[in-house]
TIMI-120209 format. One record per atom (N, C-alpha, C, CB): x, y, z; residue in one letter. Coordinates in steps of 0.05 Angstrom, whole numbers, plus 5000, padded with zeros to 4 digits. Glycine has a CB too. Example, Ala and Ser with C-alpha at 12.3 -4.5 7.8 and 13.67 -1.06 7.14 Angstrom:
526448865156A 524649105156A 526449345156A 522649115181A 525749555142S 527349795143S 525850015157S 528249885114S 
//
This chain:
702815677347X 702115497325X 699915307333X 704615337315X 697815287324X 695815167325X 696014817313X 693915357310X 694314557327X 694014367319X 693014197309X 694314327324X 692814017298X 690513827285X 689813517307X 691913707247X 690713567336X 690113387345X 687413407365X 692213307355X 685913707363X 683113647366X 681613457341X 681613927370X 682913437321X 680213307295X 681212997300X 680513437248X 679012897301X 679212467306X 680012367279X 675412257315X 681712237286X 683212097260X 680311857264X 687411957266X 680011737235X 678211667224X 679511327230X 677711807195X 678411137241X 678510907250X 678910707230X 676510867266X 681910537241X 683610337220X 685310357206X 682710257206X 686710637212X 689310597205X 691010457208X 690110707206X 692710377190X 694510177182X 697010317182X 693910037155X 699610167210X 702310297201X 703110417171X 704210087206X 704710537176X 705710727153X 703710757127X 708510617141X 702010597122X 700810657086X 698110857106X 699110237058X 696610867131X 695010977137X 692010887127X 695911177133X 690711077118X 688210977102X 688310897069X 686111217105X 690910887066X 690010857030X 690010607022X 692010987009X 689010407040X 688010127031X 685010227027X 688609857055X 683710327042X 680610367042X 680510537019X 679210507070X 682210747016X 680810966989X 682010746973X 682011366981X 682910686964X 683910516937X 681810336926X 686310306944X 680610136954X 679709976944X 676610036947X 680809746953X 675510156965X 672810206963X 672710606972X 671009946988X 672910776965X 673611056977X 670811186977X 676011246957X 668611006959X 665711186967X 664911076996X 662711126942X 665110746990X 663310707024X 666110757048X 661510247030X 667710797043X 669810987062X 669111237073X 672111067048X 668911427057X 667111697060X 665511787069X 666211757049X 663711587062X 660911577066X 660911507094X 659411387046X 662811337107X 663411227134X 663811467157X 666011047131X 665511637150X 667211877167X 664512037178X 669612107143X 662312167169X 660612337187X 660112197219X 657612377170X 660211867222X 659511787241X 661811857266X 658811517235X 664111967248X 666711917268X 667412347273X 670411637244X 665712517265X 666512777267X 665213007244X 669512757266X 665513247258X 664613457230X 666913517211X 663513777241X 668813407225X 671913437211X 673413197225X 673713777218X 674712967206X 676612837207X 678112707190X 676312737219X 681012647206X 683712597195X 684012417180X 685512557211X 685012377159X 685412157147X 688712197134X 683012107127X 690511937135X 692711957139X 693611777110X 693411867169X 694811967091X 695411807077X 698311757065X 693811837062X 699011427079X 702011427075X 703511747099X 702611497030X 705111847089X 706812067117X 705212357112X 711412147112X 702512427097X 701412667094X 698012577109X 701612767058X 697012797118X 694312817136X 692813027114X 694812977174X 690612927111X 687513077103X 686313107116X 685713007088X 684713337115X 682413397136X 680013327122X 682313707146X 677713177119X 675813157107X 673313187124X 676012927094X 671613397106X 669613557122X 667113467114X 669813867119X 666413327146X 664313147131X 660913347138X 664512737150X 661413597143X 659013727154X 658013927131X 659813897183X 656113977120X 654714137102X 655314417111X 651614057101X 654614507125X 655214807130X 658914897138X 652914887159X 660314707148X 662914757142X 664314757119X 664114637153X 663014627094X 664314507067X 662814807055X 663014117052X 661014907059X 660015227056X 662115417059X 657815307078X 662315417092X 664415607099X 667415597082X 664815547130X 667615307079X 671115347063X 670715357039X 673615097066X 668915347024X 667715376995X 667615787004X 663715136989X 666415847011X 665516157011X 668316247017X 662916277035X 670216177032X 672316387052X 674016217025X 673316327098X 675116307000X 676616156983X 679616336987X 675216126950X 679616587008X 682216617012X 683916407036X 682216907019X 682716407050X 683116267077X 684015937064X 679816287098X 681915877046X 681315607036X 682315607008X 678115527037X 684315617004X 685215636974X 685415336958X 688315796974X 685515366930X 686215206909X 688815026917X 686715386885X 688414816928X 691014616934X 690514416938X 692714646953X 692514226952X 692213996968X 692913726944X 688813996983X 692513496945X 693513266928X 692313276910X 693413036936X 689413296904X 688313366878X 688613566860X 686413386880X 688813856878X 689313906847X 692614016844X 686914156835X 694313916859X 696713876849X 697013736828X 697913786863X 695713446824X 695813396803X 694313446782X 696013246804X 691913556789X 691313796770X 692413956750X 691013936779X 694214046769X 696414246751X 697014206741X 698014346751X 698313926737X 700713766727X 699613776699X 701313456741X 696813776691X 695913836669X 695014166652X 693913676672X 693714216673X 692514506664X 693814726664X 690514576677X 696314616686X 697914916690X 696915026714X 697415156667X 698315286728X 697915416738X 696315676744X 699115386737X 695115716712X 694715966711X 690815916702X 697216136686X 690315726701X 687515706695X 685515726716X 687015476684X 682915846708X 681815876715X 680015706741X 681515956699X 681315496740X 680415256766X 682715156775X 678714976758X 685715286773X 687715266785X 688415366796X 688915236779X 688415676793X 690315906794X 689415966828X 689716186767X 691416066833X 690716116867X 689216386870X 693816136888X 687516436900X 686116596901X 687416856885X 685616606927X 689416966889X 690317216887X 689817266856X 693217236897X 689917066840X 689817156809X 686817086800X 692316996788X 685216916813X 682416896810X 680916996804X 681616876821X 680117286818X 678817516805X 678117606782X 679617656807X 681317686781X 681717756746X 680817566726X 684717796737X 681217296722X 681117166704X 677817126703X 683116936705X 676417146726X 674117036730X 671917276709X 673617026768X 673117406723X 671517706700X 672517716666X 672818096714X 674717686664X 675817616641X 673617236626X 679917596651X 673817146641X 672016906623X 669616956625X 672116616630X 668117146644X 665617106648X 663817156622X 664917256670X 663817386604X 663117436581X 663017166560X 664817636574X 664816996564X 664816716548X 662016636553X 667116466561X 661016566581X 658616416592X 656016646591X 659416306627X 656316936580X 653316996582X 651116946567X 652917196584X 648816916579X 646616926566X 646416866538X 645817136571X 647517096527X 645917116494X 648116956491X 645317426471X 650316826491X 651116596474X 649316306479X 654516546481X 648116226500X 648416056498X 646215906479X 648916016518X 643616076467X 642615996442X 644415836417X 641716236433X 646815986417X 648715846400X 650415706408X 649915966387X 650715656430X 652015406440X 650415196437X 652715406468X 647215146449X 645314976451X 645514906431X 643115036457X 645915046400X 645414916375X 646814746367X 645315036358X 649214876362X 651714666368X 651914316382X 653414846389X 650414346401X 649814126428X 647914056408X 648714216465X 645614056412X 643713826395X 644413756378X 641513846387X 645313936350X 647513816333X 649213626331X 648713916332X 649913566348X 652113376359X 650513096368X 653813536387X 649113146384X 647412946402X 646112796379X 645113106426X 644912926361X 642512856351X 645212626324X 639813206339X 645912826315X 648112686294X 649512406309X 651012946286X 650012376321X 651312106337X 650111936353X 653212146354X 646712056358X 644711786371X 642911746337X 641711916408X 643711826316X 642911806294X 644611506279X 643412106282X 647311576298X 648011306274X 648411086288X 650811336254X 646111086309X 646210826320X 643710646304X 645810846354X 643910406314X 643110176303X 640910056314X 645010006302X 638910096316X 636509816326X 638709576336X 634009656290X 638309506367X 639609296377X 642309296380X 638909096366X 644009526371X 647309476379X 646809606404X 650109626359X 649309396411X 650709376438X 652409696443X 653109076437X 651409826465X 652910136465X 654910116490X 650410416471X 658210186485X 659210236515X 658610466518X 662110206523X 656610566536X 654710866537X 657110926549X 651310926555X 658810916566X 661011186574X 662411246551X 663511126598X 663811086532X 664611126507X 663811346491X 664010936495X 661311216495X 658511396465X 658411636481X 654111226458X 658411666502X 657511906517X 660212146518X 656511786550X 662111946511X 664912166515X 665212226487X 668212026531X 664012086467X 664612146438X 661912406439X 664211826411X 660412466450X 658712596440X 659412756459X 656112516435X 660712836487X 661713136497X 663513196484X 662713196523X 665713026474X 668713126460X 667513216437X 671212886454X 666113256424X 664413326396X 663413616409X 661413076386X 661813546419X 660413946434X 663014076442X 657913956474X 664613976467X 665614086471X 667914246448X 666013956488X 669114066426X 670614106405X 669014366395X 670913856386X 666914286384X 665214556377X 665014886383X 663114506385X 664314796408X 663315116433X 665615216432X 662415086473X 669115016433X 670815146453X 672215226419X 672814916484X 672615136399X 673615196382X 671915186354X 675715056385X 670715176345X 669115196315X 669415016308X 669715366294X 670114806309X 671514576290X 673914576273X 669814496271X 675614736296X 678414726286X 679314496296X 680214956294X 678414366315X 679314166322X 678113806306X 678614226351X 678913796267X 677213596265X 676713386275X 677113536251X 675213176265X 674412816269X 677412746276X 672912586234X 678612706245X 682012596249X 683112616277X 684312796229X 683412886279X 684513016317X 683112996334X 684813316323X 681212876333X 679712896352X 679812656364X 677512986347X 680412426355X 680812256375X 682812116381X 679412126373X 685512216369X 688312276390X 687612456417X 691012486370X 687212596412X 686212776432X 683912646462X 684612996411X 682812536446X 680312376471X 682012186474X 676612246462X 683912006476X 685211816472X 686912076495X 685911666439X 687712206496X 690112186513X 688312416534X 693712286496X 685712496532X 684112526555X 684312306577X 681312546547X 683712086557X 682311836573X 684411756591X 681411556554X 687711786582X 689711696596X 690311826623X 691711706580X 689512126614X 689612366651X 688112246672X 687712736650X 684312136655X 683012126668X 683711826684X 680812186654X 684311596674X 684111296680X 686911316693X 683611056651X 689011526703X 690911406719X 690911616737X 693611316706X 689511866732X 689012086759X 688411936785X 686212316755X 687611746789X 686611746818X 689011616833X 683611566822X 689511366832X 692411296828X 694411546837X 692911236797X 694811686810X 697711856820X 696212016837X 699812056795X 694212076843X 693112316874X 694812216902X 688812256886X 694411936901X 696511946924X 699211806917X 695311816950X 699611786900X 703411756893X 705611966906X 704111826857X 706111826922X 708612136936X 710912086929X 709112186972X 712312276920X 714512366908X 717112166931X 714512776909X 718012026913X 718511976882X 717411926862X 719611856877X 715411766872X 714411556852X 713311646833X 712811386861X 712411946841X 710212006819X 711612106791X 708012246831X 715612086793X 716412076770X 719311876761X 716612366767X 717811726772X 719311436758X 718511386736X 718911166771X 720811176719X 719511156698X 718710886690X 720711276681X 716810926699X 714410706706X 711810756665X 711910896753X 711710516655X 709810586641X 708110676639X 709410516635X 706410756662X 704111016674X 705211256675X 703010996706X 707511316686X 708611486695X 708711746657X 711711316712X 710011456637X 711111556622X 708411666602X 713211366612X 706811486598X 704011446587X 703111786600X 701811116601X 703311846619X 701711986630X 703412376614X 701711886670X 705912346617X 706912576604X 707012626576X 709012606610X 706712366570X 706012326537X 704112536534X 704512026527X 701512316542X 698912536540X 699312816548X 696512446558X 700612896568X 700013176576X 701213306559X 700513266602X 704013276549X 705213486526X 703513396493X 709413426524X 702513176485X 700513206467X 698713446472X 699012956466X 696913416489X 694613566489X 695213856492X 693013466509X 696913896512X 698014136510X 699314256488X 699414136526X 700514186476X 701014206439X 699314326428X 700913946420X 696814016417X 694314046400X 693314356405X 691913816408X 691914356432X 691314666439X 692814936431X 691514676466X 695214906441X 697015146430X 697415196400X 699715126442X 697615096391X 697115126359X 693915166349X 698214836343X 692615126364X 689615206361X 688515526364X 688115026383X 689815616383X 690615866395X 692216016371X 692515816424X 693315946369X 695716076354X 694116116333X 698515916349X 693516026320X 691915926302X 689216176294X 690915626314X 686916246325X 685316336324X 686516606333X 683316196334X 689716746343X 690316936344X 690817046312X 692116926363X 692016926296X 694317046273X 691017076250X 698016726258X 688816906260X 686717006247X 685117216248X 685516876248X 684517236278X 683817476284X 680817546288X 684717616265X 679317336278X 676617256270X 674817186303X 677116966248X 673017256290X 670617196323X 669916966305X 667217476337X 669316736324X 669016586305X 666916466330X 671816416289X 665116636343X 663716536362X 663516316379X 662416536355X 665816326386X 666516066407X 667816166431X 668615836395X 668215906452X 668716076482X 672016136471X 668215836521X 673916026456X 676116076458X 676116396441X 677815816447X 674716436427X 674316646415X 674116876436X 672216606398X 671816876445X 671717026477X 673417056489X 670616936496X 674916856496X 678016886508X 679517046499X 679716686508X 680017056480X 682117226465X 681717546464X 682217126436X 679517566458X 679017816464X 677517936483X 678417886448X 677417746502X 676417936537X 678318126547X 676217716568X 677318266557X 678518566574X 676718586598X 678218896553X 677618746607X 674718866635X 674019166626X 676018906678X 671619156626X 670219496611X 671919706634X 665319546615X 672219546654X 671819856672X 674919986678X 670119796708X 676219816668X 679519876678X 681519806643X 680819566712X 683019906650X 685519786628X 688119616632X 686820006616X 686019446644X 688319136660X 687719076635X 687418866692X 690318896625X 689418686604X 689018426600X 690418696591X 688518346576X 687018126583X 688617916590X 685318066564X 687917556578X 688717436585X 691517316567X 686717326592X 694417326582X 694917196577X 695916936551X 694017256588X 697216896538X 696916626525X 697416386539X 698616616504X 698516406561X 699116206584X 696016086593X 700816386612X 693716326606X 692216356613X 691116266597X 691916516620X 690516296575X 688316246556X 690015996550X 687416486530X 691615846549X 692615606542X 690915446575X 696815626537X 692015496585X 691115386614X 688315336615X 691815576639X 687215576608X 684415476619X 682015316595X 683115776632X 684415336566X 682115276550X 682414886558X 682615406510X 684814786563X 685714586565X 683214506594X 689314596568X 683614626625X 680514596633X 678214556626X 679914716639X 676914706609X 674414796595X 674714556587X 673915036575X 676114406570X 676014136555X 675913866570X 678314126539X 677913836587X 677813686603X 674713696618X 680113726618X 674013826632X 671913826641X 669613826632X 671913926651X 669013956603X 667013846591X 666313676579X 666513926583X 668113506575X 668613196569X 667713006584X 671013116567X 669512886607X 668912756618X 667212746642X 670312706619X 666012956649X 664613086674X 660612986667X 665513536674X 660913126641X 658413096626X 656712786624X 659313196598X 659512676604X 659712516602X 658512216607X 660712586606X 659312246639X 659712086656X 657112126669X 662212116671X 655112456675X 653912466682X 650812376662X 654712666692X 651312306642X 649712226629X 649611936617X 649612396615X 652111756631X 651711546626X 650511356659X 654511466611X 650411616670X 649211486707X 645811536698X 650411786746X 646111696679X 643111856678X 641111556669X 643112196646X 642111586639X 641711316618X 640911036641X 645411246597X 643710966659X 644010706671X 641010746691X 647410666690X 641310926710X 638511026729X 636211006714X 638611346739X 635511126700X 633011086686X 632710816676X 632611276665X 634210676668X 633210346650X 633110236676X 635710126624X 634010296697X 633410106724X 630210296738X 637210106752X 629510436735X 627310646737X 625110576717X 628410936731X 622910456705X 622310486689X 619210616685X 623010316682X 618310666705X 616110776707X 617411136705X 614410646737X 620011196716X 620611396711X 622211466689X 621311466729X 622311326668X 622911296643X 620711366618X 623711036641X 618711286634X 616411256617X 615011586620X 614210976630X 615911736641X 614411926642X 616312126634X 613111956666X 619312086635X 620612296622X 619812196596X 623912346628X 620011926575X 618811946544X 615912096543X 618411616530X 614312176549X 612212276560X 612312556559X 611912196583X 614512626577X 614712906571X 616613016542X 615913026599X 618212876533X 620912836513X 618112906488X 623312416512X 616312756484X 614912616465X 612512906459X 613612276478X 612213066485X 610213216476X 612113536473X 607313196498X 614113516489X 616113716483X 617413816451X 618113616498X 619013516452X 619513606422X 618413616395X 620813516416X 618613846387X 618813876356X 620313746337X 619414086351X 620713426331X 623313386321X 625013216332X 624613596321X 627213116323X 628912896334X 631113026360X 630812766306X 630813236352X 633313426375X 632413676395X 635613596356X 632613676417X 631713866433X 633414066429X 631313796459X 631914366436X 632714566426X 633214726454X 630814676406X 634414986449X 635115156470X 631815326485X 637515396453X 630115336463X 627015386470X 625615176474X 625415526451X 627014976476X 626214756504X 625314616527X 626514726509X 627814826534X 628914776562X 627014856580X 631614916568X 625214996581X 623715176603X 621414906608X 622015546589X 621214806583X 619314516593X 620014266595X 617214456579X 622214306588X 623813986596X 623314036627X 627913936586X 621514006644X 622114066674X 622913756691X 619014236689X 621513616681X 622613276693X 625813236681X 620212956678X 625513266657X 629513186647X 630313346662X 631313236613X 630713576670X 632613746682X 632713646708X 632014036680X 630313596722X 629613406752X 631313116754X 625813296753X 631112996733X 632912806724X 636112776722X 632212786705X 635613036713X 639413076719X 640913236747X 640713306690X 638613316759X 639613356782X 638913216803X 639313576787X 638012926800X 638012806816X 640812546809X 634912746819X 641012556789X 643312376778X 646012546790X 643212346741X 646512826784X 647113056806X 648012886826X 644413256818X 646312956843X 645612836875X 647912506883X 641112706875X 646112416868X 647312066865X 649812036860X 646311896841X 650612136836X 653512026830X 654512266810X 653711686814X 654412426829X 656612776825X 659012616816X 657713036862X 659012736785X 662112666772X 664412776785X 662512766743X 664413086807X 666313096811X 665613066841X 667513286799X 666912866851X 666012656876X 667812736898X 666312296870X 670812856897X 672512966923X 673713196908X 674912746939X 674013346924X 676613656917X 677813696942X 675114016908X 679513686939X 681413926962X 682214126959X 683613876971X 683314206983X 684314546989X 686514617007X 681914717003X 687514787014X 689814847022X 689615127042X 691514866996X 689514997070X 689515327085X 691715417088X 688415367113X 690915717074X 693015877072X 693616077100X 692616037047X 692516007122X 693316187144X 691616067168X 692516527138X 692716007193X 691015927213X 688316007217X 692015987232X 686515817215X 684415847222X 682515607246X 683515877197X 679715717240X 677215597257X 675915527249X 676015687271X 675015207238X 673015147226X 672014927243X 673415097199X 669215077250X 668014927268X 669314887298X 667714677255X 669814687307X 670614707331X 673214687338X 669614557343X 674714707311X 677514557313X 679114867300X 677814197289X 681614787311X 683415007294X 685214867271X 685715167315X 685914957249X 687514867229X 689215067219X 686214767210X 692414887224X 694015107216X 695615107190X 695715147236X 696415347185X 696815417154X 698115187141X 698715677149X 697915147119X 699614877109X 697414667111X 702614787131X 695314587130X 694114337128X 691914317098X 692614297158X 691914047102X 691414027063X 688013837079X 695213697032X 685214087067X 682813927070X 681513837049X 681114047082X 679213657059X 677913537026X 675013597037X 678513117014X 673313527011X 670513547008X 669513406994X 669713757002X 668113286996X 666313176985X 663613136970X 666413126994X 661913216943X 659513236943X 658512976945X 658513376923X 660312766941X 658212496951X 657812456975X 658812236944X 659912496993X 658912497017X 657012647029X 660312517028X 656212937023X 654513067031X 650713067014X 656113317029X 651712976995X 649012886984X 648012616987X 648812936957X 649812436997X 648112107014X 647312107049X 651011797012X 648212357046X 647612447088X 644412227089X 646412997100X 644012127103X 641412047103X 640212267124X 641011717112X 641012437142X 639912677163X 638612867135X 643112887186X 639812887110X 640213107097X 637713067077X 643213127086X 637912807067X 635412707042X 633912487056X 636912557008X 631112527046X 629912237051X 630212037041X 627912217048X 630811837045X 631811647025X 633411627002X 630411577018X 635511677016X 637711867004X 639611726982X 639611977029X 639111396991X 640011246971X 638111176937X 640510986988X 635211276944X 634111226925X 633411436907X 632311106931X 634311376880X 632611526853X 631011626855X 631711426834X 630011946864X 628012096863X 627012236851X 627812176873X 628012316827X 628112656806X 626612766824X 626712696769X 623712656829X 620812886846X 621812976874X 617012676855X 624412946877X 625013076906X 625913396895X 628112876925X 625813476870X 626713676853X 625113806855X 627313636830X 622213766851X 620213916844X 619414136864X 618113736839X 618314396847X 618914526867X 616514546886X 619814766858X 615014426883X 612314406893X 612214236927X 610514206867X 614214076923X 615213886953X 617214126957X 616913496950X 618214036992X 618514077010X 621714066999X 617013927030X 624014206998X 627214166986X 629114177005X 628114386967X 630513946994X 632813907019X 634114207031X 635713707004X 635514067053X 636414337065X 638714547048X 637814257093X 638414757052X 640714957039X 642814747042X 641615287057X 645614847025X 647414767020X 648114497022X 648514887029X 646114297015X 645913977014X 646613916983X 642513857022X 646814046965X 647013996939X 650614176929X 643714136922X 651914086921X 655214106919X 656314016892X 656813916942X 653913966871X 656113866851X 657514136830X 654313606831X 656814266832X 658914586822X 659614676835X 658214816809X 659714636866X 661414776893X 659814996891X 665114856893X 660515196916X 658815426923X 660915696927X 656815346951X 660015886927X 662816146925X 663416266907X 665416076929X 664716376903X 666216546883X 667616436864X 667916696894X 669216166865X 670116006856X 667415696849X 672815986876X 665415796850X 663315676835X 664415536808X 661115886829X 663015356793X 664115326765X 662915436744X 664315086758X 664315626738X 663515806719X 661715666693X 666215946709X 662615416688X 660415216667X 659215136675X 660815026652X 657215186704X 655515046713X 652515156695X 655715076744X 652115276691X 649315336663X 649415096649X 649815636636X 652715206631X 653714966600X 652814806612X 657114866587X 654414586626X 653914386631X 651514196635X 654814406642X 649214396651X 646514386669X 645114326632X 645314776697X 645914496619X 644414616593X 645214376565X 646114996586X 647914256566X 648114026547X 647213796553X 650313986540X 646213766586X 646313506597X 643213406587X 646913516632X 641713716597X 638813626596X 638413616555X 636313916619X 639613776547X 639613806517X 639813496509X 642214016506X 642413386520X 643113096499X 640912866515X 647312956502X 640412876536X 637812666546X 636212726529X 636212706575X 634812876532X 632612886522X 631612866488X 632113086532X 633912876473X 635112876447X 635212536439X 638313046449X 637712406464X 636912196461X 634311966467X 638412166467X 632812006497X 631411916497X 628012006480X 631911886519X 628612136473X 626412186446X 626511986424X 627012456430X 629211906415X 629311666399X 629311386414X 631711696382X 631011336429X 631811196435X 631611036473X 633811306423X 630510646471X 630010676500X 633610466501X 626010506515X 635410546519X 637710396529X 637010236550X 639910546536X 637309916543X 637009646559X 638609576572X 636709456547X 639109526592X 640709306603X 641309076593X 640009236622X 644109026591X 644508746570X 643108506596X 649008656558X 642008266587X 640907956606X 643207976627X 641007576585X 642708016656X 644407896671X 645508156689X 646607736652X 644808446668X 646608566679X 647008666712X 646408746665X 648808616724X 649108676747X 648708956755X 651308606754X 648309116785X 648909396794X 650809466775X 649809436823X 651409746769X 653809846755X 655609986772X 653110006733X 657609836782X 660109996799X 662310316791X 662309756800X 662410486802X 663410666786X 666610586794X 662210986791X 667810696764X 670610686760X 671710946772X 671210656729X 673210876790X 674211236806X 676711326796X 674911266843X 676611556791X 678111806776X 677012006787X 677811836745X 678912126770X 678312476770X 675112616777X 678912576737X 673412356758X 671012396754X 670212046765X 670412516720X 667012136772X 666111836784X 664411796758X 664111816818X 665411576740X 664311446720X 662511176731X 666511386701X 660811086708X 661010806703X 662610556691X 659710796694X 663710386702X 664610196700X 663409946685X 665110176719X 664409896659X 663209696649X 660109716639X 663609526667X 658609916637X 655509966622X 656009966601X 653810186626X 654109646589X 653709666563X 650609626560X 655509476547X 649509756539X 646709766541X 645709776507X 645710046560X 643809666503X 642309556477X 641109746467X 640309346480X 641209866445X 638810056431X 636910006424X 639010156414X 634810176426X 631510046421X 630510286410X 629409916451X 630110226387X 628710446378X 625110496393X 628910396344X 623910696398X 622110846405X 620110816386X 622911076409X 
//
């Protein structure tokens, strides 16, 4: 049996609670701390050990080897606790495959003209009914306008206005007490504690709403060109395995949602905040916005020249990757790097840690979009992590890449967002997803 006392426990632990004074209260400049102390080290939280891999080409290796490196560990246990078991960013290696080919048809090509439409649709309709000079909580506005696309793409608008924001309302509750219960160890994590209770509330709501949505688009029968639509009737051409599931397709549409909600979201209210503190690089994405569009809303025949917004969002990417830690679970003794790890140990990863490496970016703390361009010199292979790398890639990494630059550019065509007098740095709120905290910003019309 192999051990974890070649990897250096990470300096300042505290009897019995370990490190979870530091992740609690500050867990980015924590993180961000560990490369100085190893390519892999321990962190101890409360009576369980993580391995956190602070090296770019090892966070490769356990990203690529996803048998070895499977779907586990404290995150997405509680993961599950929402999505289930059987979804497509849950489900353990062994059932992966299948489902992966089974959704892939959702994400090709020729839909996403009609997804895009959908998306500006949305974007354009809700930076439409803003106001000359109101005050915006842009994470708000920004989650009202993914929960809208997303409602769209994933279901037709079976999901209306009315439902729709019970529903974001008990998103918001997974998302604002996930980080929290990540390290709650059993018991606690089912006491009945008003979080505790709040939190199952939401999950059998949402899980509900969905299943009757399903149900709904089975007894119809109808293509109704959406990804849940796709779902339902995926197969694999080459065999007569069948398809997915209602578990499956419950599981993963409940994913698809979650994540295109708040992931987006969040990445476009860092976008918004970056640029009003940027303004010379504000001025040149309105610049490009201004000779691009045709119109108040960017289109899917767009995109090929939006080349700065898209630079823009992958440098916001870079900065403040909404999905900021994952873990994993080795499923059989191994060798990573110089150390051995045996079956059972629970590792993490990081894309913020690996995209603030200062070895890795030049000036790694500052706003660059032009470090994008392909004309300079590009960070090293596998320095960029915010859709993970492998087989278990995120299958919405296009969608996502594709609504983000869609709703920027949509909005900043109309619209410049201010900093209210005074405003301080904007701290992110940690969850599931690395948001902004407290951004409120002024509309100005263009």
């Amino acid at each position: 049996m192999t051990s974890l006392r070649s990897v250096p426990v990470a300096p300042k632990a505290l009897p019995l609670v370990g490190h979870l004074i530091p992740l609690l209260r500050n867990p980015l400049e924590f993180i961000s701390s560990l490369p100085a102390h190893g390519e892999l080290v321990r962190i101890r939280l409360g009576p369980f050990t993580l391995v956190m891999i602070c090296d770019p080409e090892l966070t490769r290796q356990a990203l690529v080897d996803d048998r070895v490196f499977d779907k586990g560990g404290p995150i997405f246990d509680r993961v599950r606790e929402v999505v289930g078991d059987d979804s497509l960013a849950s489900c353990p290696y062994g059932a992966h495959r299948r489902l992966r080919r089974l959704a892939q048809p959702a994400f090709h090509p020729a839909r996403f003209p009609g997804y895009a439409k959908a998306m500006s649709a949305c974007v354009e309709e809700a930076a439409g009914s803003w106001r000359a000079g109101q005050v915006l909580d842009v994470p708000t506005e920004m989650m009202a306008i993914t929960s809208r696309i997303t409602a769209t793409t994933l279901f037709s608008g079976a999901l209306p206005p009315g439902e729709l924001g019970p529903v974001l309302n008990d998103v918001k509750t997974f998302f604002d007490g996930f980080y929290q219960r990540m390290f709650m160890v059993p018991p606690l994590d089912r006491l009945p504690t008003s979080g505790n209770r709040s939190h199952v509330r939401a999950r059998t709501r949402l899980r509900d709403a969905f299943d009757q949505i399903i149900a709904k688009h089975r007894t119809e029968g109808v293509d109704h060109h959406d990804l849940l639509s796709a779902l339902i009737v995926a197969h694999h051409p080459e065999d007569d395995s069948p398809g997915m599931t209602d578990a499956e397709i419950s599981d993963t549409i409940v994913t698809f949602f979650l994540a295109g909600t708040e992931t987006t979201a969040a990445l476009l209210a860092w976008a918004l905040d970056l640029l009003a503190r940027h303004p010379q690089m504000e001025r040149r994405l309105h610049a490009e916005v201004d000779a691009v569009l045709d119109g108040a809303r960017a289109t899917h025949a767009d995109l090929p020249r939006l080349e700065l917004t898209h630079r823009v969002i992958t440098e916001t990417l870079r900065l403040r990757p909404p999905g900021w830690i994952f873990t994993r679970t080795v499923t059989a003794d191994t060798r990573l790097g110089g150390h051995l790890l045996p079956a059972g140990s629970s590792v993490a990863y990081s894309p913020y840690l690996i995209h603030h490496r200062p070895d890795l970016y030049d000036n790694s703390e500052t706003f660059d979009p032009d470090r994008w361009d392909p004309r300079r010199p590009q960070p090293p292979r596998h320095a960029l992590l915010p859709f993970a790398a492998g087989a278990r890639k995120c299958i919405g990494d296009t969608f996502g890449m594709t609504e983000a630059v869609l709703a920027l550019a949509t909005i900043t065509a109309r619209w410049r967002l201010e900093h209210l007098p005074g405003q301080q740095q904007v701290r992110p709120a940690l969850g599931l997803a690395l948001r902004p905290r407290r951004l409120h910003m002024q509309a100005k019309p263009r």
